[in-house]
C-alpha positions in Angstrom: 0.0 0.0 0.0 1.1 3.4 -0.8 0.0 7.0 0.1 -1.9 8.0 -2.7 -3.7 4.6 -2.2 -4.1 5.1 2.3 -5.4 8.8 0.9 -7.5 7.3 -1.5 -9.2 5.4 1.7 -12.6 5.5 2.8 -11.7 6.5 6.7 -12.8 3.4 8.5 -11.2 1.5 6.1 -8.0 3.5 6.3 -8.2 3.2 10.3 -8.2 -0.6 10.2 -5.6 -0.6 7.6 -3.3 1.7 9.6 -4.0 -0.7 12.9 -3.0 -3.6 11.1 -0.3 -2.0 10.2 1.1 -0.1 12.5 -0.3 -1.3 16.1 2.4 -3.5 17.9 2.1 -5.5 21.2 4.4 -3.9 23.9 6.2 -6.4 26.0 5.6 -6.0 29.7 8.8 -6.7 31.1 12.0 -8.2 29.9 14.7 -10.2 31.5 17.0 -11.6 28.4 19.1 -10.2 25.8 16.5 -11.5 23.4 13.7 -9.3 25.4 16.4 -6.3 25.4 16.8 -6.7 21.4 13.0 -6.9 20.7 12.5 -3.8 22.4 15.5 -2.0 20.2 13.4 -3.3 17.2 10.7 -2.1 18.2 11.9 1.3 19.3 13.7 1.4 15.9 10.4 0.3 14.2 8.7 3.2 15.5 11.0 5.9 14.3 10.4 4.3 10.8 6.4 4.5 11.5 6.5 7.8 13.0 8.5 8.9 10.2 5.9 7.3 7.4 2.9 8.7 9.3 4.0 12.2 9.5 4.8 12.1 5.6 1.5 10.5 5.4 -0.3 13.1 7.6 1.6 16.1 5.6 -0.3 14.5 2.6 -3.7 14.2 4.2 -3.6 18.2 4.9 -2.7 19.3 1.9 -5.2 16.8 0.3 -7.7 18.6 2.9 -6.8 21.8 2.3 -7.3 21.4 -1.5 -10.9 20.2 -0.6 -11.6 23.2 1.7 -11.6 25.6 -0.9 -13.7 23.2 -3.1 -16.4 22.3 -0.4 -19.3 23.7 -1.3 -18.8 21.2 -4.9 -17.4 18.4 -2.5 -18.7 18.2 0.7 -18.3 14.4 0.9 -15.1 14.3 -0.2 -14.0 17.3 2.3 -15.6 15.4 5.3 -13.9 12.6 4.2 -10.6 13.9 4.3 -10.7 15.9 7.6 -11.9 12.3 9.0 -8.5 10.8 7.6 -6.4 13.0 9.2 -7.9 12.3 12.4 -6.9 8.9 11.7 -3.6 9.5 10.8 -3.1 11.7 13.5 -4.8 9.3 16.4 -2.4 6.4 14.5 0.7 8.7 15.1 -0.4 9.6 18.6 -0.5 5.4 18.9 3.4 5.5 17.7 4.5 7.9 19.7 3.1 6.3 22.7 4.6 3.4 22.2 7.9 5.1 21.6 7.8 6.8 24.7 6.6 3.3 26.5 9.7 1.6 25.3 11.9 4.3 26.4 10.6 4.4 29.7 10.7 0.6 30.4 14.9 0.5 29.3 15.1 3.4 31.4 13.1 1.7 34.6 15.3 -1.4 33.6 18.8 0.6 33.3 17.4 2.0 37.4 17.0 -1.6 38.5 19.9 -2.6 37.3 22.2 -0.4 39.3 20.3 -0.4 42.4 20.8 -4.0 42.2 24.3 -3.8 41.2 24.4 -1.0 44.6 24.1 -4.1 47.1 
């Protein structure tokens, strides 16, 4: 899938694309290496998505703006596309949580680590 095909997108069926796409489990703890990689991925992962919907978002409003000017002749089509960036934009929010989540659970490891290392 492509942009001009997600913008293309009625929005409920972009929102269950972008899920599918972009929504990730978060593990709840980790105690190996292998846990401590996954996360990494996953961290690195969501630069990449953050990345891709933030070019696709840039689209959307553009695409929207065009529309805004032509509303009165395509008031469907107008509607439509504010309701895909609040997709995009509640997808990116998702992202950026789970960014932040990641970051916060090394850092909460890294802590336990050296107060474990302290005794």
């Amino acid at each position: 899938m492509n942009i001009c095909e997600e913008l293309k997108m009625k929005p409920d069926e972009l929102s269950n694309v972008l899920f599918d796409t972009f929504y990730r489990e978060i593990p709840t703890s980790f105690e190996t290496s292998e846990d401590l990689n996954r996360i990494g991925e996953l961290m690195a992962e969501s630069v990449n998505q953050y990345s891709y919907l933030t070019n696709l978002l840039n689209q959307a409003e553009n695409q929207w703006r065009f529309l805004q000017y032509e509303k009165k002749n395509h008031a469907k089509e107008f509607y439509d596309a504010l309701d895909r960036k609040t997709v995009i934009n509640r997808t990116l929010d998702m992202v950026k949580l789970r960014q932040k989540t990641l970051s916060r659970l090394i850092t909460i490891k890294q802590i336990s680590s050296q107060e474990i290392n302290m005794y």
